[in-house]
C-alpha positions in Angstrom: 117.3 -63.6 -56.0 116.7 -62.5 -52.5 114.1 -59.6 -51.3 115.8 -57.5 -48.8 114.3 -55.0 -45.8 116.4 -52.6 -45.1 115.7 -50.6 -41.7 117.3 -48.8 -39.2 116.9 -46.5 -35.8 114.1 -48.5 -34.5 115.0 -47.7 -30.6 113.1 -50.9 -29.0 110.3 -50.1 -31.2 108.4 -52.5 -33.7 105.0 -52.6 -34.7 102.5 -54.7 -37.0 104.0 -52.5 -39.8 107.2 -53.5 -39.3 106.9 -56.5 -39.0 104.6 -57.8 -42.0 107.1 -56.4 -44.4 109.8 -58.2 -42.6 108.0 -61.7 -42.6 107.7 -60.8 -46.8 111.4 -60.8 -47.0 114.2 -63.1 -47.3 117.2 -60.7 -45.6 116.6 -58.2 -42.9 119.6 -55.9 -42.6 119.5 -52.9 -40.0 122.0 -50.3 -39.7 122.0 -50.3 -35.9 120.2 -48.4 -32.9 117.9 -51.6 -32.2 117.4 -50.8 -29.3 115.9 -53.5 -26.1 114.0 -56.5 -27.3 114.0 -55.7 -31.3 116.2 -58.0 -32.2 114.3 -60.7 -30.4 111.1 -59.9 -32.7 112.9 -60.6 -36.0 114.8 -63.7 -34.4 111.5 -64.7 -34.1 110.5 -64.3 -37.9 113.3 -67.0 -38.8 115.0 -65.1 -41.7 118.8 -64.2 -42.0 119.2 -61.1 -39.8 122.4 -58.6 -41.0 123.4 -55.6 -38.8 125.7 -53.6 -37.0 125.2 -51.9 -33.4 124.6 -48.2 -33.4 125.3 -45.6 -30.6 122.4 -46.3 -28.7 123.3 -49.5 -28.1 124.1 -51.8 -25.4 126.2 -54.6 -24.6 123.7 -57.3 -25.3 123.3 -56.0 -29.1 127.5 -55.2 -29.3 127.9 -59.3 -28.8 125.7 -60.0 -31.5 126.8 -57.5 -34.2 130.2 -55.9 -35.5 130.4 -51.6 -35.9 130.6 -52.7 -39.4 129.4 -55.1 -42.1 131.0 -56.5 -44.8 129.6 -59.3 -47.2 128.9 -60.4 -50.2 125.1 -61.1 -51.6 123.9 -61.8 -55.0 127.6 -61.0 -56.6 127.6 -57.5 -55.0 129.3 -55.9 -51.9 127.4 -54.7 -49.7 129.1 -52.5 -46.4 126.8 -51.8 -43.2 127.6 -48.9 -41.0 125.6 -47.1 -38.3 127.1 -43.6 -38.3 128.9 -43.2 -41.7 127.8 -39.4 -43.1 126.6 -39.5 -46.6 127.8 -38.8 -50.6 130.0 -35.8 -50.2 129.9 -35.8 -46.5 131.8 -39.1 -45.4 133.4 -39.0 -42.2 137.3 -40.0 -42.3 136.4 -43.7 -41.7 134.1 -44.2 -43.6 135.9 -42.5 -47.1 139.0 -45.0 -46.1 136.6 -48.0 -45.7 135.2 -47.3 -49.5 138.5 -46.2 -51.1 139.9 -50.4 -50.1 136.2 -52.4 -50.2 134.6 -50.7 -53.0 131.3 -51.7 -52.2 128.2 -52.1 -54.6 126.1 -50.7 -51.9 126.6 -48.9 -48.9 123.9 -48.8 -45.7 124.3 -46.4 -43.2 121.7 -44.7 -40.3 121.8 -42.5 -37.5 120.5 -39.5 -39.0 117.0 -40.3 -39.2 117.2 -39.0 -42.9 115.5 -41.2 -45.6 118.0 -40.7 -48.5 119.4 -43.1 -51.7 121.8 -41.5 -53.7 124.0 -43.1 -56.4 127.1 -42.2 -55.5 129.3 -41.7 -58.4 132.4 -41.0 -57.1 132.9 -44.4 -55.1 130.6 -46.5 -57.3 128.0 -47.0 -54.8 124.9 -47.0 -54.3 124.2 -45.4 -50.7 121.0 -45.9 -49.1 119.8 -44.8 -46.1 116.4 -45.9 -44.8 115.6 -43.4 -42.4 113.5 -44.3 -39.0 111.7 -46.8 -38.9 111.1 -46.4 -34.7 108.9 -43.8 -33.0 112.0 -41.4 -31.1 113.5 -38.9 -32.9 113.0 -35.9 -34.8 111.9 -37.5 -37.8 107.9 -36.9 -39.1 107.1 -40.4 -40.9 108.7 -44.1 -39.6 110.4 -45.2 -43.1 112.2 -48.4 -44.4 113.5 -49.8 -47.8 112.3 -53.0 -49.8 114.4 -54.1 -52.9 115.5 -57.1 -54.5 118.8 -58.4 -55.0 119.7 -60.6 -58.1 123.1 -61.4 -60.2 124.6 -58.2 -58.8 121.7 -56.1 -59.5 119.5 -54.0 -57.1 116.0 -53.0 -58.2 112.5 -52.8 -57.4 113.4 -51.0 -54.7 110.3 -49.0 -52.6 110.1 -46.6 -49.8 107.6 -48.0 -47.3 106.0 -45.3 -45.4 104.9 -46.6 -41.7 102.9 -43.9 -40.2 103.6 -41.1 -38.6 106.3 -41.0 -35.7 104.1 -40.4 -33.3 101.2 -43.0 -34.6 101.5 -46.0 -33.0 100.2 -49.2 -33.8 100.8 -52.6 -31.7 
């Protein structure tokens, strides 16, 4: 069994918040737009780190993580992708990508939209943590917790963080 954090958008920004989740779980994967320095804090935390880079990001986060994400946890498939659409709403690459992996579970951010929605069509459960950083349009700072066992998902939570323009060091 693993416990997971699932997070994404934080554009250089961590707090306390953040973080004390982070040091509860066994996985961290984030769907990109680190931003400067936040890979560095969970480096620091010593737990296996899974992402990909988003748009925002630079060079220094490119050489670290793919566009996209492909492995297996737990007996499940799990594909992470910064800017992927959503159920109904996949962009071209994205719909390809799904149609030959057939993922379990599919990450994706950019949006800044909280959303987890079993998609039936492709199998998948698609989960979208929202923002968990403080730029954007987006009211609260969100990420997912859930547990991963024997090809199941569950006891999966919202985590609300404050509000996006609360900050707390």
């Amino acid at each position: 069994m693993k416990k997971i954090v699932i997070i994404s958008d934080t554009h250089g920004f961590t707090d306390k918040n953040i973080i004390k989740y982070c040091e509860q779980a066994d996985e961290i994967w984030h769907a990109g737009d680190w931003g400067p320095d936040v890979n560095n804090h969970f480096e620091n935390l010593y737990k296996t780190i899974r992402g990909v880079y988003g748009n925002i990001d630079g060079a220094e986060i490119r050489k670290i993580y793919p566009e996209t994400n492909i492995f297996n946890i737990e007996n499940m498939k799990v594909i992470i992708k910064h800017i992927g659409g959503y159920p109904q709403n996949y962009n071209i690459e994205t719909k390809k990508m799904l149609s030959i992996e057939k993922p379990s579970i599919l990450i994706c951010g950019h949006s800044h939209i909280l959303r987890v929605i079993n998609d039936r069509q492709n199998n998948c459960l698609y989960i979208n943590p929202g923002a968990a950083g403080i730029y954007g349009f987006h009211k609260k700072r969100t990420l997912i917790t859930c547990k991963i066992d024997n090809g199941k998902i569950f006891d999966m939570n919202v985590v609300e963080l404050g509000n996006r323009n609360t900050l707390e060091k």
